[in-house]
C-alpha positions as CSV (number, residue, x, y, z in Angstrom):
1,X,-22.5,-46.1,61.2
2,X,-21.1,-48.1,58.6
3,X,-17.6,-47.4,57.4
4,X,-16.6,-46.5,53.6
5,X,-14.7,-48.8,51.5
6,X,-11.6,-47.9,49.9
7,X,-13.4,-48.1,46.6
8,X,-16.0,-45.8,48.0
9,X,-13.7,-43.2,49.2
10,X,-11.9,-43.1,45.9
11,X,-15.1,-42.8,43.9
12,X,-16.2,-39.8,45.9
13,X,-13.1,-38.4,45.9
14,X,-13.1,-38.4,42.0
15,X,-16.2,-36.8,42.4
16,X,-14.8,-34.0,44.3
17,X,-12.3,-33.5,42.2
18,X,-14.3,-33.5,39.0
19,X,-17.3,-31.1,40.5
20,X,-14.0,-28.8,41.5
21,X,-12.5,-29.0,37.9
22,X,-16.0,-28.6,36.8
23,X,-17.0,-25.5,38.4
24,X,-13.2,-24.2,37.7
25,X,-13.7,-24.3,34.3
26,X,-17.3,-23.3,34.1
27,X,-16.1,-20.3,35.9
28,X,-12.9,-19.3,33.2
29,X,-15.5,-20.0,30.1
30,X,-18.3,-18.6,31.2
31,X,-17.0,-15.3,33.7
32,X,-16.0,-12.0,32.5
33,X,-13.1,-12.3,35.5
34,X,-12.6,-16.1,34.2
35,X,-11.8,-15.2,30.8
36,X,-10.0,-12.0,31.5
37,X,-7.8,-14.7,33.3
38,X,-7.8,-17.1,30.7
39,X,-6.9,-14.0,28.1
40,X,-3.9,-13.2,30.2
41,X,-2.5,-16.6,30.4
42,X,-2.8,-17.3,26.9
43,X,-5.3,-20.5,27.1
44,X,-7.9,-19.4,24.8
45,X,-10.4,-21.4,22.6
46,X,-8.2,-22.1,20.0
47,X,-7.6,-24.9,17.3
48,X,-4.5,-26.2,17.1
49,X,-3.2,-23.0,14.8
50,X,-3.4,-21.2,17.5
51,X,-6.5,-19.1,15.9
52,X,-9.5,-18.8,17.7
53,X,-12.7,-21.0,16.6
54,X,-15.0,-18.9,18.8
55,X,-17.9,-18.2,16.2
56,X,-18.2,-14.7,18.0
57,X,-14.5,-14.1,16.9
58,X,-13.2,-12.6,13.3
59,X,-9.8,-13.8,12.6
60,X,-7.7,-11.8,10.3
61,X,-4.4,-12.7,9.1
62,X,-2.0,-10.0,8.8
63,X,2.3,-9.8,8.2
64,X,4.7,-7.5,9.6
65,X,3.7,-4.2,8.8
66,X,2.4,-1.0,10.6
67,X,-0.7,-0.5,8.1
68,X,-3.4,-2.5,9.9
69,X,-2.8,-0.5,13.6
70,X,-5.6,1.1,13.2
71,X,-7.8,-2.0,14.2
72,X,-5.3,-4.1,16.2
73,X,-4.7,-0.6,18.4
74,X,-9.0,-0.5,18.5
75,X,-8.8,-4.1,19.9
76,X,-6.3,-3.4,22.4
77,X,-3.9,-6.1,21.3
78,X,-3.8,-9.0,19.0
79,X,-5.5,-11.5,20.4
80,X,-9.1,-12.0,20.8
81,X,-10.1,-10.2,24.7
82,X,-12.8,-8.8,27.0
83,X,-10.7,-5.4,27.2
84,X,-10.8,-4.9,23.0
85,X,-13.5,-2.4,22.0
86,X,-14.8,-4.4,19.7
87,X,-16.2,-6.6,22.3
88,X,-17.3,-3.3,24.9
89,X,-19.4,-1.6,21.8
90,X,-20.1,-4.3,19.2
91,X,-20.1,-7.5,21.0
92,X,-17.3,-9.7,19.4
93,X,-14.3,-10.3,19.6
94,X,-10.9,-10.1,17.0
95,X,-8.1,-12.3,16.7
96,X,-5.1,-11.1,14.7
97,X,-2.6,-13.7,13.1
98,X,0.3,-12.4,11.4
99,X,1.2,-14.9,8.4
100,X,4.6,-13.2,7.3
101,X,5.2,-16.7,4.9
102,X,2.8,-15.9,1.7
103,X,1.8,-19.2,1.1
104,X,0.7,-20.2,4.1
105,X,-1.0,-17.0,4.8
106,X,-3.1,-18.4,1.5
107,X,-3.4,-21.3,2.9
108,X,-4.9,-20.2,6.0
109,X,-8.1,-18.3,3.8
110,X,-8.6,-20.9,1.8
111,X,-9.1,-23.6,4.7
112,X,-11.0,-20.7,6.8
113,X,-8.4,-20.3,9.4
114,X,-8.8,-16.7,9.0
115,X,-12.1,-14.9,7.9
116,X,-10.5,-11.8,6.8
117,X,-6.8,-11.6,4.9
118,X,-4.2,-9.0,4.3
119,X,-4.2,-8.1,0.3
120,X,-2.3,-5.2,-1.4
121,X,-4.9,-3.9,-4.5
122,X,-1.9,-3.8,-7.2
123,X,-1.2,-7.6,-6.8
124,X,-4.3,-8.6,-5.9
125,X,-5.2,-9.6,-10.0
126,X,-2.5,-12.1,-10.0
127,X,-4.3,-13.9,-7.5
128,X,-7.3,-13.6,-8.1
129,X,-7.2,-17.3,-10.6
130,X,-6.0,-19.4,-7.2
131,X,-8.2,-17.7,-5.0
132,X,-11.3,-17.5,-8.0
133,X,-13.1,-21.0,-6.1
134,X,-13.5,-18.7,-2.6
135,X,-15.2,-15.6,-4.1
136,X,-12.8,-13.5,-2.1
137,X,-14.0,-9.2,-2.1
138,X,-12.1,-6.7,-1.2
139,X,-13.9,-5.4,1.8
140,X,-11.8,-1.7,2.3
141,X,-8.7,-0.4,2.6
142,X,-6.1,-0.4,5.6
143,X,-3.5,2.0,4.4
144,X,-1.5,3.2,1.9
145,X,2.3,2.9,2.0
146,X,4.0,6.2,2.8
147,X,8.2,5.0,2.8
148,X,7.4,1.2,3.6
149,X,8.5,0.5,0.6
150,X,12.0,1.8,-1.0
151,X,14.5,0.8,-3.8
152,X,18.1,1.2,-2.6
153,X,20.7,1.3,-4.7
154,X,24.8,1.0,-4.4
155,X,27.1,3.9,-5.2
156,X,26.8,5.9,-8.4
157,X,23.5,5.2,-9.5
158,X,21.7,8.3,-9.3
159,X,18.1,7.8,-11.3
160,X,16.0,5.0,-12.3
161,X,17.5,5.1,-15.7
162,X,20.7,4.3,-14.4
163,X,19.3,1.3,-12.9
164,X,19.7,0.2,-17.1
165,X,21.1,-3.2,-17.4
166,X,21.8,-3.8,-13.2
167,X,20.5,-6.2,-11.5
168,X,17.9,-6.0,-9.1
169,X,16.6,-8.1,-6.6
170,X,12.4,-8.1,-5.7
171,X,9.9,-10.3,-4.9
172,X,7.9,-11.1,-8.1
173,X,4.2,-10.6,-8.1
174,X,4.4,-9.0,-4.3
175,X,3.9,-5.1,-3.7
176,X,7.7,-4.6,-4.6
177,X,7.5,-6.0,-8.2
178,X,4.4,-3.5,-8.5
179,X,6.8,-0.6,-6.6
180,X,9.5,-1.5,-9.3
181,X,7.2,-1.4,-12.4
182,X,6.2,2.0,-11.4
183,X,9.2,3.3,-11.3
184,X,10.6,2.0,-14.7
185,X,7.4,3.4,-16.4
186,X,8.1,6.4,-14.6
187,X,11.5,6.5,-16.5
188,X,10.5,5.1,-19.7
189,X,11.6,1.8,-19.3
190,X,10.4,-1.8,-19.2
191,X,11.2,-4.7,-17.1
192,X,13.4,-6.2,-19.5
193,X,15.9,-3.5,-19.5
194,X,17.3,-4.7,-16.2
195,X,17.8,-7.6,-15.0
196,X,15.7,-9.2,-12.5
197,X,17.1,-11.0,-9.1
198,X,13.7,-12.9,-8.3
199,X,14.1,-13.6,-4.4
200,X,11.2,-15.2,-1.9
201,X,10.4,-11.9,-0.5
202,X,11.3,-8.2,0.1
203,X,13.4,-9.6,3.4
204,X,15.6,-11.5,1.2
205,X,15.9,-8.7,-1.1
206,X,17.2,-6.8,1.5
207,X,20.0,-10.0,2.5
208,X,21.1,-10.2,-1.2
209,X,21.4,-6.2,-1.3
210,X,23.7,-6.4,2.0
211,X,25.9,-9.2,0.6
212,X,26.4,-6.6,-2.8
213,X,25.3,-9.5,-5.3
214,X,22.9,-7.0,-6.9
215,X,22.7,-3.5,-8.0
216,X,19.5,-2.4,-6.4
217,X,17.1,-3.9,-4.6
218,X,13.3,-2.9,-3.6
219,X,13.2,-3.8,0.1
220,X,10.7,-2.9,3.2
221,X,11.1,-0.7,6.4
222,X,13.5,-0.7,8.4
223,X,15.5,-3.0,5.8
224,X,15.9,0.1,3.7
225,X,18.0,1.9,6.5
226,X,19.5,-1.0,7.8
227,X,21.0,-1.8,4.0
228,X,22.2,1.4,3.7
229,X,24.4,1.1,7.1
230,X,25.4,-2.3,5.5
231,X,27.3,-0.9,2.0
232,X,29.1,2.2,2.0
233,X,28.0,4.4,-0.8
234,X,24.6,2.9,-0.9
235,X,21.3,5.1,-0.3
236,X,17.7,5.3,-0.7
237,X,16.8,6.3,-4.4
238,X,13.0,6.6,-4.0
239,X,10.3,5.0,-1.6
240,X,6.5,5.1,-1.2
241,X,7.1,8.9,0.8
242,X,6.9,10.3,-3.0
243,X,5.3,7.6,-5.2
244,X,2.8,7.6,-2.4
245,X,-0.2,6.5,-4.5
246,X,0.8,3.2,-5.8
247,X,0.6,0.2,-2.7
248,X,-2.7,0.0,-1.3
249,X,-3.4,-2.5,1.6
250,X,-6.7,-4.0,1.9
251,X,-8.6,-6.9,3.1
252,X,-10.2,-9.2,1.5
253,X,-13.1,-11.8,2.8
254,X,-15.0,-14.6,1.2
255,X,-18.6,-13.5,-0.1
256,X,-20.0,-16.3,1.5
257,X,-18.9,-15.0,4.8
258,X,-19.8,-11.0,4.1
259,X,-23.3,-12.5,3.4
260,X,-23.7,-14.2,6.5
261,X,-21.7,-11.8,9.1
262,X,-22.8,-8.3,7.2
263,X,-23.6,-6.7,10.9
264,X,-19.9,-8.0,11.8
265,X,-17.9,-6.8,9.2
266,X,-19.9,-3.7,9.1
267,X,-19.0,-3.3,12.9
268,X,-15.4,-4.4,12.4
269,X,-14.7,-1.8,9.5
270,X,-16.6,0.8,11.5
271,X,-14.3,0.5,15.1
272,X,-11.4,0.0,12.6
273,X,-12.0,3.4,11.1
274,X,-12.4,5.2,14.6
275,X,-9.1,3.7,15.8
276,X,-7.1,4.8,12.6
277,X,-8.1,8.4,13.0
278,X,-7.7,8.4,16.5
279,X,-4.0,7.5,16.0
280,X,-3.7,9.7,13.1
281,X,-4.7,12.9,15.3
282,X,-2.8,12.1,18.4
283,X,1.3,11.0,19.2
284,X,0.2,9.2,22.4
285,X,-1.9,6.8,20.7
286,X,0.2,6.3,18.1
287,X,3.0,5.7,20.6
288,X,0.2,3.5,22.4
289,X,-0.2,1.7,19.1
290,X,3.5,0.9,18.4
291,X,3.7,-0.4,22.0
292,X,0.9,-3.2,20.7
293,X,2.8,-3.7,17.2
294,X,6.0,-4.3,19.3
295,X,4.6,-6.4,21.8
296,X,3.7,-9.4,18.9
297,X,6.2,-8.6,16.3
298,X,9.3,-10.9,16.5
299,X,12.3,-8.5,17.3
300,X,10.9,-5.5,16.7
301,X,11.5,-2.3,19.1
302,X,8.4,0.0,19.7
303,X,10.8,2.7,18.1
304,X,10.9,0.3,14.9
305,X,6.7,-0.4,15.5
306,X,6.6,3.4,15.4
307,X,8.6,4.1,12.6
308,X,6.5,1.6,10.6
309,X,3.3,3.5,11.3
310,X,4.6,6.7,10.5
311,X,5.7,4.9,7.4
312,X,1.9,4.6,6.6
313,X,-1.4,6.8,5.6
314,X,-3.9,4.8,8.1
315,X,-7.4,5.7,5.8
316,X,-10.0,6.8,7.0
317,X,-13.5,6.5,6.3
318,X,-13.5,8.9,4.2
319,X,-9.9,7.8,2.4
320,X,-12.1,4.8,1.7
321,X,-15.1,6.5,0.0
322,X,-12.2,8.2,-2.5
323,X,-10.4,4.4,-2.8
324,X,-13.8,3.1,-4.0
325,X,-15.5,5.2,-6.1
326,X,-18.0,6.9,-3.5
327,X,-16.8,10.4,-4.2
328,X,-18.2,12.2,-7.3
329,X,-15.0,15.0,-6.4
330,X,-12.4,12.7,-6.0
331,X,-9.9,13.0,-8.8
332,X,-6.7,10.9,-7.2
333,X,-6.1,7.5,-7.7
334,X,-8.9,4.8,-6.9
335,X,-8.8,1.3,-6.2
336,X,-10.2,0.5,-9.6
337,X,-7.4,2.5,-11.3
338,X,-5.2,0.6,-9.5
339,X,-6.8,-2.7,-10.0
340,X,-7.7,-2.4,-13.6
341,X,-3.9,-1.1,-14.5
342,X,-2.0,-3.8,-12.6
343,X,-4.3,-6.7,-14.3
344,X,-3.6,-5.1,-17.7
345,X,0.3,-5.0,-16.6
346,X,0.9,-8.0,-15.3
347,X,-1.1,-10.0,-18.4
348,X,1.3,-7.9,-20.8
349,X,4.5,-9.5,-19.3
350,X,2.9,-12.9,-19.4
351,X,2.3,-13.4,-15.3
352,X,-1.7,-13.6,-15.7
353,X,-3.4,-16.2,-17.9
354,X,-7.3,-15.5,-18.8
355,X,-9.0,-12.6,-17.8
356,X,-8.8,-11.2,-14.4
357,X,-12.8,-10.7,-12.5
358,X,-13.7,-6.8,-13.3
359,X,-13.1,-4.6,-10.2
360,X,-17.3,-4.4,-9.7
361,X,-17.2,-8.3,-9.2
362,X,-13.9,-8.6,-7.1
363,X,-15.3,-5.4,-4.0
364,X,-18.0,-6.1,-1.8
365,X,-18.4,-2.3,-0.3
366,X,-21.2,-3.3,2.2
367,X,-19.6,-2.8,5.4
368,X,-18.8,1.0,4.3
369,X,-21.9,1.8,2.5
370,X,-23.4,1.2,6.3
371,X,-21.0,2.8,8.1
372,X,-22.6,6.2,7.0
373,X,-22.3,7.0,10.7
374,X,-18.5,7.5,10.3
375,X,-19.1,10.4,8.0
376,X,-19.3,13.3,10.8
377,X,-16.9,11.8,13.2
378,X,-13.9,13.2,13.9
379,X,-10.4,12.9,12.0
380,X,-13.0,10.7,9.4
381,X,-12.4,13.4,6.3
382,X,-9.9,12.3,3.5
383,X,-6.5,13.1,3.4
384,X,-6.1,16.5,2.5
385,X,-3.8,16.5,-0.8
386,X,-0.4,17.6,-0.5
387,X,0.2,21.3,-0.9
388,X,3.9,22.6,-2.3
389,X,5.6,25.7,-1.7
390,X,6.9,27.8,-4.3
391,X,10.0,25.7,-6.0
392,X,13.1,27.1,-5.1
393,X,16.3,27.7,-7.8
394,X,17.8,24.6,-5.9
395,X,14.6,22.0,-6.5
396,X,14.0,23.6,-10.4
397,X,17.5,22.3,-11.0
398,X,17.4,19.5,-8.9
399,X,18.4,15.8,-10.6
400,X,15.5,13.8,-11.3
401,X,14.6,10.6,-10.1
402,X,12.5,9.6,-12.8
403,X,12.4,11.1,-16.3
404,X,10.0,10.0,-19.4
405,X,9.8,11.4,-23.0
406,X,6.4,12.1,-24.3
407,X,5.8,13.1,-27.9
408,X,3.7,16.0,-28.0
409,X,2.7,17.3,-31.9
410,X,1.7,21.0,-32.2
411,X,1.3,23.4,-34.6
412,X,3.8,25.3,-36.1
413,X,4.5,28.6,-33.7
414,X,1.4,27.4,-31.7
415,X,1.0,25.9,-27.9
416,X,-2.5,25.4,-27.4
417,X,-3.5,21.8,-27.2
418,X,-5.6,19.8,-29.1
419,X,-7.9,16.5,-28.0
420,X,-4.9,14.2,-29.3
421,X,-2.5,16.3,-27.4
422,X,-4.8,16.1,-24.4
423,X,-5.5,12.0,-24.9
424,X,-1.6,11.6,-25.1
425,X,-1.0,13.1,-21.6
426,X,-3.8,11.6,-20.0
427,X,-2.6,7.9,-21.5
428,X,1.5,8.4,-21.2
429,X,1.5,10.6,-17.6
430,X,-1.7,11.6,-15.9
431,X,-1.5,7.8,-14.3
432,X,2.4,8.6,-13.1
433,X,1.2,12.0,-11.9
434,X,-1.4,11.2,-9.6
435,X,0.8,7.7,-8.3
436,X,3.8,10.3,-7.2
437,X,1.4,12.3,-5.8
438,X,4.4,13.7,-3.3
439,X,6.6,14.2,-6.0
440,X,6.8,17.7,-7.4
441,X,6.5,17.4,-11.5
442,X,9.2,19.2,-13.8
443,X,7.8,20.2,-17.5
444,X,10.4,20.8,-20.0
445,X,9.7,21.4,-23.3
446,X,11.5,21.5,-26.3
447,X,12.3,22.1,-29.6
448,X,13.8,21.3,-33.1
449,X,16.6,23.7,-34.4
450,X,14.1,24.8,-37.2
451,X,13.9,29.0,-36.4
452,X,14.9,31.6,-34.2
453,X,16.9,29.6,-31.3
454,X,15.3,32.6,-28.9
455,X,11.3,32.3,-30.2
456,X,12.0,28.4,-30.3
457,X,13.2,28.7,-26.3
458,X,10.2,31.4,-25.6
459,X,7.6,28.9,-27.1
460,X,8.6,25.9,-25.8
461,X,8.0,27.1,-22.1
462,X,5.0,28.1,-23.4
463,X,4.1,24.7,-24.4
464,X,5.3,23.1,-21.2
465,X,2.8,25.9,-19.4
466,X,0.0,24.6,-21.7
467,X,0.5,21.0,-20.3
468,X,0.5,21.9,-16.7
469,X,-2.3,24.0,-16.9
470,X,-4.2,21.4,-18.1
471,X,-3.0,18.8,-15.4
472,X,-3.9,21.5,-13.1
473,X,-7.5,22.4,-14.4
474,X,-8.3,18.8,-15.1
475,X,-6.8,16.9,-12.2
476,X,-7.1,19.4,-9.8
477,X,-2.9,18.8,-8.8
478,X,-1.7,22.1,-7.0
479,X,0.0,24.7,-9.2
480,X,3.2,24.8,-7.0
481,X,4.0,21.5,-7.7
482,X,5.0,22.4,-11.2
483,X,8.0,23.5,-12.6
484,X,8.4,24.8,-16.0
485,X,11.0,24.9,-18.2
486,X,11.4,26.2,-21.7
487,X,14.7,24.6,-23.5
488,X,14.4,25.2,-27.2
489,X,16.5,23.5,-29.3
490,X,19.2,23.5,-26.5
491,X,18.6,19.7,-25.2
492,X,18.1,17.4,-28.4
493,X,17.7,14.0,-28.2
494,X,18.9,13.3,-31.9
495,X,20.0,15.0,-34.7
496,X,18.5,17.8,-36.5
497,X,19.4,16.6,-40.2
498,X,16.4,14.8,-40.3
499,X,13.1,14.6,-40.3
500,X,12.7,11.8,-38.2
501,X,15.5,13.0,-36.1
502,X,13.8,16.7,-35.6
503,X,10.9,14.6,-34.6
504,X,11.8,13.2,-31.7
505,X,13.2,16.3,-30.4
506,X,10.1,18.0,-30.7
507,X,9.2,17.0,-27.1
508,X,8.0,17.5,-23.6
509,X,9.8,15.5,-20.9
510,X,8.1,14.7,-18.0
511,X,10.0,14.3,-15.0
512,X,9.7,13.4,-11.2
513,X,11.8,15.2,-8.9
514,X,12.2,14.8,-4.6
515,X,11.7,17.6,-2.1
């Protein structure tokens, strides 16, 4: 027999070696065992973002925040796996990528490193010109912030309106500018009565509010507690808990991509809706869900991971036929209330240029339309609205956070209102009303010193009942929420010698007081 040369052997041993390698790796890619091994280990089909370019894969960028659990708790983790339920019941996979840096999360949708991005409705319109060449659509909502979001203060500021003249530090054009315009409106104020601290984002908020260079500043959970341990005297003056209507996260996907995955994203929203509700109904998933939110958030403890979900409303199917229009009953706050306001807003102060897409052309409401499914599944109903208990002397005297100054003309010794009464509310407070949705509502009316001090005081309660009625009948907001007060002549706002002066005490005043 003849003998192998050296060159042989080493040629079959390469081939050995490469039909071992080979079958290896034919095994990991194409195995449910080999990629459950592959999964665990990390070494998935990835680019070199880390972000999986498996065509069979949706990759959504998120940030730091407990809103989205609902989907990455349904995929059992954040990267793309065999064990997620979107691959067991709809046959692909999801890859979350949480982009906390702003303009790289940008980035990253624009050069189709993610399909689907994290968005909140309120800023979106100041976006919408940079991203206007990608057709991005809002494809539904995540959440809506429930004490994410909060504006601390330092000692001895008490309201909004004291926030007058102070400085405060936000991130411009993010949810915590929005947040912060709220609350001034709220109070009656603008922007320019206090002094902005613009900073990169609500994280370095939080770091100038520690170091006491500002007054106030609108920060992010847990950074709202961990200020307040930082400087004495300091403490929470409102948070999304109350204004619980004003930050909506969404998602937002190119049209081009809805159009040619329709059966994905229709899947993806549909297993995203079934994992919000089952955490919504049940402490051991939500502790299940935190454990998942810990597990790829930088330094944060599965107490923290839970905190930041309770922080939330995780919507539900039917939270998202309210958000977008698909409920003839609905009478709360919409996305396009949201996204129509917040346009107009930010183009007054001069931070949008042009016009701003109408809310029809900037949704693409495919995925839920099909999801009809969803409907009679359980924990799939909308959030029931909040229901108050009787005030108590305590709350009916209780400092208000906010407090805003309609003028309200009536008749002389009259209280019913007219359809210019009627428009006044719905433009100056009916927004505010339904945003602070948690808030309870204090109506006081008053008076001029023209009359009979007592009459004055009887009818100006009655006015104040006239307006809450009508908020009542018209918005359907619970009756207990209200609290009426009648003050007469007893709280003017400028003298009585005048005209002008009896004027503008002839008012209601509108104001937003905390559990």
């Amino acid at each position: 027999m003849a003998r192998l040369t050296p060159l042989s052997k080493l040629l079959i041993a390469v081939l050995i070696v490469g039909g071992i390698l080979f079958g290896a790796r034919y095994v990991l890619k194409n195995t449910e065992a080999g990629k459950e091994l592959l999964e665990k280990s990390g070494q998935t089909d990835s680019g070199t973002n880390g972000v999986s370019t498996d065509p069979n894969t949706i990759k959504i960028g998120v940030v730091t925040w407990g809103g989205y659990a609902g989907g990455q708790y349904f995929n059992e983790g954040f990267k793309a796996n065999t064990q997620s339920r979107f691959y067991k019941d709809y046959g692909f996979k999801v890859d979350f990528k949480v982009l906390d840096d702003f303009e790289a999360s940008r980035a990253a949708f624009k050069n189709g490193d993610v399909d689907l991005l994290w968005c909140t409705v309120d800023a979106l319109p100041t976006e919408m010109s940079a991203l206007e060449a990608y057709d991005p659509r809002i494809v539904f909502q995540a959440d809506w912030s429930r004490g994410g979001d909060a504006v601390v203060v330092r000692r001895g500021i008490t309201s909004i309106s004291d926030l007058k003249g102070k400085k405060v530090a936000v991130a411009e054009l993010t949810p915590s500018h929005s947040f912060l315009i709220w609350l001034l409106e709220a109070a009656g104020m603008k922007p320019s009565d206090i002094e902005i601290v613009k900073q990169p984002s609500a994280i370095d908020a939080a770091q100038v509010f520690k170091s006491q260079q500002v007054d106030a500043a609108v920060v992010w959970s847990p950074d709202d507690e961990l200020c307040v341990q930082a400087v004495p005297g300091s403490k929470i003056l409102e948070s999304t808990r109350s204004a619980s209507n004003i930050i909506a996260d969404a998602f937002i996907a190119k049209q081009a991509w809805l159009e040619n995955n329709a059966d994905k994203a229709s899947k993806l929203y549909e297993g995203w809706m079934i994992g919000a509700a089952e955490i919504n109904s049940s402490d051991v998933n939500k502790r299940k869900a935190a454990k998942i939110l810990s597990e790829n958030f930088d330094g944060v403890s599965i107490d923290a991971a839970l905190q930041s979900i309770k922080n939330v409303r995780l919507c539900t199917h039917g939270d998202n036929l309210n958000f977008f229009g698909m409920n003839p009953d609905y009478k709360g706050v919409t996305g396009e209330n949201l996204y129509n306001r917040m346009s107009s807003t930010y183009q007054k102060l001069g931070y949008i240029e042009g016009k701003v897409p109408s809310w029809r052309l900037a949704i693409n409401t495919q995925a839920i339309k099909t999801a009809s499914a969803l409907v009679d599944l359980d924990g799939q109903t909308a959030e029931v609205q909040k229901q108050f208990t009787q005030a108590t002397e305590a709350i009916k005297t209780k400092d208000a956070i906010a407090s805003k100054q309609v003028s309200i003309s009536f008749r002389s010794g009259e209280f019913q209102l007219d359809e210019n009464t009627k428009y006044i509310i719905d433009k100056e407070f009916v927004e505010i009303a339904k945003a602070f949705s948690n808030s309870r509502i204090r109506i006081e009316g008053n008076t001029d010193n023209i009359g009979n001090a007592a009459s004055n005081k009887a009818l100006s309660e009655k006015r104040a009942r006239a307006v809450a009625e009508y908020l009542i009948t018209t918005y359907n907001m619970p009756r207990n929420r209200f609290i009426i007060i009648g003050n007469g002549p007893d709280k003017p706002v400028a003298g009585n010698d005048t005209e002008l002066g009896r004027s503008k005490n002839r008012r209601t005043d509108f104001e937003i007081v905390g559990e």
